[in-house]
N, C-alpha and C positions, 0 to 999 in steps of 0.2 A: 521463366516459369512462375506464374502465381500459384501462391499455397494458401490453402484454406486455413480462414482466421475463426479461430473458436468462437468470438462473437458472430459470428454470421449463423454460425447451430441454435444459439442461446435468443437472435432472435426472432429466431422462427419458435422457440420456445416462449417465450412473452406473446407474442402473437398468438399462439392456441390459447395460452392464456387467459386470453380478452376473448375468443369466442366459446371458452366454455362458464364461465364466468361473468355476469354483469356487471359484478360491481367486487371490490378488493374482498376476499372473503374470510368471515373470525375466523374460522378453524382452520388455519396455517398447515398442521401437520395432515389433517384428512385432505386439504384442499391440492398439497404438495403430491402427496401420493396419485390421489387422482389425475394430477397433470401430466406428474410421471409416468406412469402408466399409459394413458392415452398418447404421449410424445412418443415413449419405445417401442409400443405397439405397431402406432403409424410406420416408423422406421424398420417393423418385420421385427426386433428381437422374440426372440422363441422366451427367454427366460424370465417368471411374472418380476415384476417391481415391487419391489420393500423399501421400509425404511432403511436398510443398509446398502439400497441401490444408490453409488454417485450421483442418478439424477433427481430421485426425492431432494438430494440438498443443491440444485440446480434449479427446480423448480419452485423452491422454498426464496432463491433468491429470486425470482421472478416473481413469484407472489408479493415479494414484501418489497421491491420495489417500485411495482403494479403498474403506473403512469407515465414515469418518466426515470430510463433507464440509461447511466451514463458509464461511459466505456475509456479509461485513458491506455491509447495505443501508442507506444514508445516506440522508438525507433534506437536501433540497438547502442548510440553513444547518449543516447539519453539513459536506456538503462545500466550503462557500464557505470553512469557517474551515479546513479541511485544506489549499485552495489558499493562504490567504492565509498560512498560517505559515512562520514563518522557523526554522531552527535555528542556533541560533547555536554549534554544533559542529560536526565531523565522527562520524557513528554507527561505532563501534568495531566492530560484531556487529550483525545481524538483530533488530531486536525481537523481543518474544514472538508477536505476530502473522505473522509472517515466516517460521518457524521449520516451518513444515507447507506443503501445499499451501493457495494461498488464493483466494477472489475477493470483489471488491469491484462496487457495483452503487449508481447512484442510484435513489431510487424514483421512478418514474416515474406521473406526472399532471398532470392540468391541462391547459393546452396543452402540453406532451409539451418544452418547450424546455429544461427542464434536464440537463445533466450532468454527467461526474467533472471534464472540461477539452476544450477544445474540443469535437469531436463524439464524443466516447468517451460510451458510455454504461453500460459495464460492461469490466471487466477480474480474468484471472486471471494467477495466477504459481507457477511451480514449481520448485525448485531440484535441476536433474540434477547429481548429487554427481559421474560420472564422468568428465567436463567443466566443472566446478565454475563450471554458467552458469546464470544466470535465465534461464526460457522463459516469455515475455509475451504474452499474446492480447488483443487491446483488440475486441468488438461497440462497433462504431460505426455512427449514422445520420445523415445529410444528406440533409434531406428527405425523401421518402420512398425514398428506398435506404438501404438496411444491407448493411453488408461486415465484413471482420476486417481487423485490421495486426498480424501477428507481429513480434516482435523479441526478440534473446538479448540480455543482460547480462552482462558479467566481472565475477562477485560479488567488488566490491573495496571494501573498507570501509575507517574511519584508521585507520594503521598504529602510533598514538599520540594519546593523548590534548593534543587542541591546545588545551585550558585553557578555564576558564570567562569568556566572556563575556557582555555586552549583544549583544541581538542590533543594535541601533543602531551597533552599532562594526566589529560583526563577524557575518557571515553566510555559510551554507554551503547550497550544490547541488552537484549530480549532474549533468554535461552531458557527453555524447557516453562516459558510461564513467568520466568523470575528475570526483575531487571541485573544485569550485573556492569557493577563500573568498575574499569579497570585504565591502570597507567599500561596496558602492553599495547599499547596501537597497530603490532602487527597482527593480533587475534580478531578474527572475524567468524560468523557464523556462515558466511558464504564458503569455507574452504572446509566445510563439515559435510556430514550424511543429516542431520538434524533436518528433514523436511518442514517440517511444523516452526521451528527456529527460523530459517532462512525465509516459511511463507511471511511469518507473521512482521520480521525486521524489514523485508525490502516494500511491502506495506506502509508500516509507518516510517519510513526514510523517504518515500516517494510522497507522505502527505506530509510529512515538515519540508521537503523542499518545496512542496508547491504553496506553501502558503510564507515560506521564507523571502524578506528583501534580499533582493542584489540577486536570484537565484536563477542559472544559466540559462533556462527554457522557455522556450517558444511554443505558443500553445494553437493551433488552427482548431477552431469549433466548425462540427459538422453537422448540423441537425434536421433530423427529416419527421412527420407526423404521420403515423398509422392510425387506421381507421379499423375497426372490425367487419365481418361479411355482415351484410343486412344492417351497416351503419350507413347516413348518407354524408355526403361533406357538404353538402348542400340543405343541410337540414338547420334549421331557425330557431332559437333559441331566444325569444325577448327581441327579437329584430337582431341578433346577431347567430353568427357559426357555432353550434357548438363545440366545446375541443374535442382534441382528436382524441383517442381511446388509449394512446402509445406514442412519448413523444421519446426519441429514438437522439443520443446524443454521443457520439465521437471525440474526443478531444484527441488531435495528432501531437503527440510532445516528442520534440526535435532539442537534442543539445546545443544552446545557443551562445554558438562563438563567433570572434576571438571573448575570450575570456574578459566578467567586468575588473575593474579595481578592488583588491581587497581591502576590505576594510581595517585599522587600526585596531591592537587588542584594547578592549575597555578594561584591562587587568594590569595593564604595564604597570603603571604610572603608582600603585597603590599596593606591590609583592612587599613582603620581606625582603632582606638581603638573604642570596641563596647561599647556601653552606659547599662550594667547592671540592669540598674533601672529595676523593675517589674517582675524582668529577673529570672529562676533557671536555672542550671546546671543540664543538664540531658541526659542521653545513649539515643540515636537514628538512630530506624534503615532509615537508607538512601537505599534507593529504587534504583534499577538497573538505570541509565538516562543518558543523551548526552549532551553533550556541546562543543563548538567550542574551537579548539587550535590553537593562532597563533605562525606561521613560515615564514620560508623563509628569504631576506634580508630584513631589517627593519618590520621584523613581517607583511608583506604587505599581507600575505598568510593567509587563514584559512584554517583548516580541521576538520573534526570531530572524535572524542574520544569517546567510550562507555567504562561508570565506574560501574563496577560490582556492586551488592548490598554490602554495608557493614555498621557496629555499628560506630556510632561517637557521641564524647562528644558534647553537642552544649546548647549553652545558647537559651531558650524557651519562648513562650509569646503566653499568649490565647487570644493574640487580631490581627489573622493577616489582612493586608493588600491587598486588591486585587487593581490591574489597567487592567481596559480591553482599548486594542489598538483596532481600527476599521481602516483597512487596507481596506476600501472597496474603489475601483477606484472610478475617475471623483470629487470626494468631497473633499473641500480645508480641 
């Protein structure tokens, strides 16, 4: 049985889009409403559209990505290893995936049980520059109901680079807004109720891996060109086509195994001697995770590395440590 992918609704949403609209238009939140409206309409809802309708902020991401609208559709061991990874930083800046309008979507088959985290089954994001916020929409299903969960973000990334580690020593999330690093590597915000937590992390753990060396996935590009009603394709432009109204991009990400080589820590060579005390010697499995590699001349460069899951020997202690950083602007 095939099941319907939440991008197949969103793009018949862009697609009205472009026929009620000519060209991308200033006023975002009137232009939102209006689309929304005429989209739910279409589809028979009885109840009007407001700004607090989930698709005012559906149609606001089709506004603001207006031309060319790119969709990364996972395939379920690609999004287990998005949830499982750890980053063993704080992200400075937006990946390149980040950096436009986005959505993200698992494919959906089978019995229909998989998703990005808990019952999300697809998620977009868009960054309103004049409120310098993430606008988040999560299509979610529990059983057979689906509904939407909005939620905004204070785009607050590290304010410095907090040095490369093992993610075993040191790890970083996203909770409630604020980065927090912590030594307990079994804590995760995927194993919470925190919707807003979980949209915002599996997000950017999906754009540091994808712009991460060494990193498992296999990417097949899909791309098809819409045209609007009363557009021609045939229509001439200086002796050439002009573009299409809607250019329509798929990316399929498959986890791509067997597994590469991990790479060496860049930290070994250059620790302290560690202090024992309290301490045992014991196999531990080290969890898939990212950390920054510098380069360039005088190492002035970063880039990011993804280190495969692997067993290492490692002195233990059941009393770890947490430090949460609060990156939140305006406070000293």
């Amino acid at each position: 049985m095939r099941y319907y992918q939440p991008s197949e609704g969103h793009l018949d949403l862009c697609l009205l889009a472009h026929r009620l609209f000519r060209s991308r238009p200033a006023d975002l939140p009137a232009a939102s409403l209006r689309l929304a409206t005429a989209y739910y309409e279409k589809l028979g809802q009885p109840e009007p559209v407001t700004p607090a309708h989930p698709g005012y902020y559906c149609a606001m991401h089709a506004l603001s990505a207006w031309d060319r609208v790119v969709v990364q559709q996972l395939r379920p061991a690609a999004v287990k290893r998005v949830r499982e990874l750890r980053l063993g930083y704080v992200p400075t800046e937006p990946a390149p995936m980040l950096r436009a309008p986005w959505m993200i979507e698992v494919k959906r088959g089978g019995d229909d049980t998989d998703r990005l985290f808990g019952n999300t089954i697809a998620l977009c994001g868009v960054h309103l520059m004049p409120i310098d916020m993430w606008l988040l929409t999560g299509w979610r299903r529990e059983g057979s109901r689906e509904f939407f969960t909005v939620g905004t973000w204070p785009v607050t990334w590290g304010t410095d680079d907090l040095g490369i580690s093992d993610v075993d020593e040191v790890s970083a999330r996203c909770v409630d807004g604020v980065w927090v690093k912590s030594t307990d590597t079994d804590s995760t915000v995927f194993g919470g109720t925190d919707w807003l937590s979980q949209a915002v992390q599996f997000a950017i753990n999906l754009g540091e891996l994808t712009a991460a060396e060494n990193a498992p996935l296999r990417v097949d590009e899909e791309r098809t060109e819409h045209r609007s009603a009363g557009s021609s394709s045939s229509r001439q432009t200086g002796g050439r086509k002009s573009p299409p109204d809607l250019r329509w991009v798929v990316r399929h990400v498959y986890l791509d195994e067997p597994s590469r080589p991990s790479l060496p820590s860049a930290t070994a060579g250059t620790r302290e001697p560690l202090d024992t005390t309290d301490r045992q010697l014991a196999k531990v499995e080290v969890r898939a995770h990212m950390r920054r590699q510098r380069f360039g001349p005088g190492n002035t460069q970063t880039k990011r590395i993804y280190i495969d899951p692997f067993e290492a020997r490692r002195w233990t202690s059941g009393r770890p440590v947490k430090v949460v950083i609060d990156t939140k602007r305006g406070q000293p």
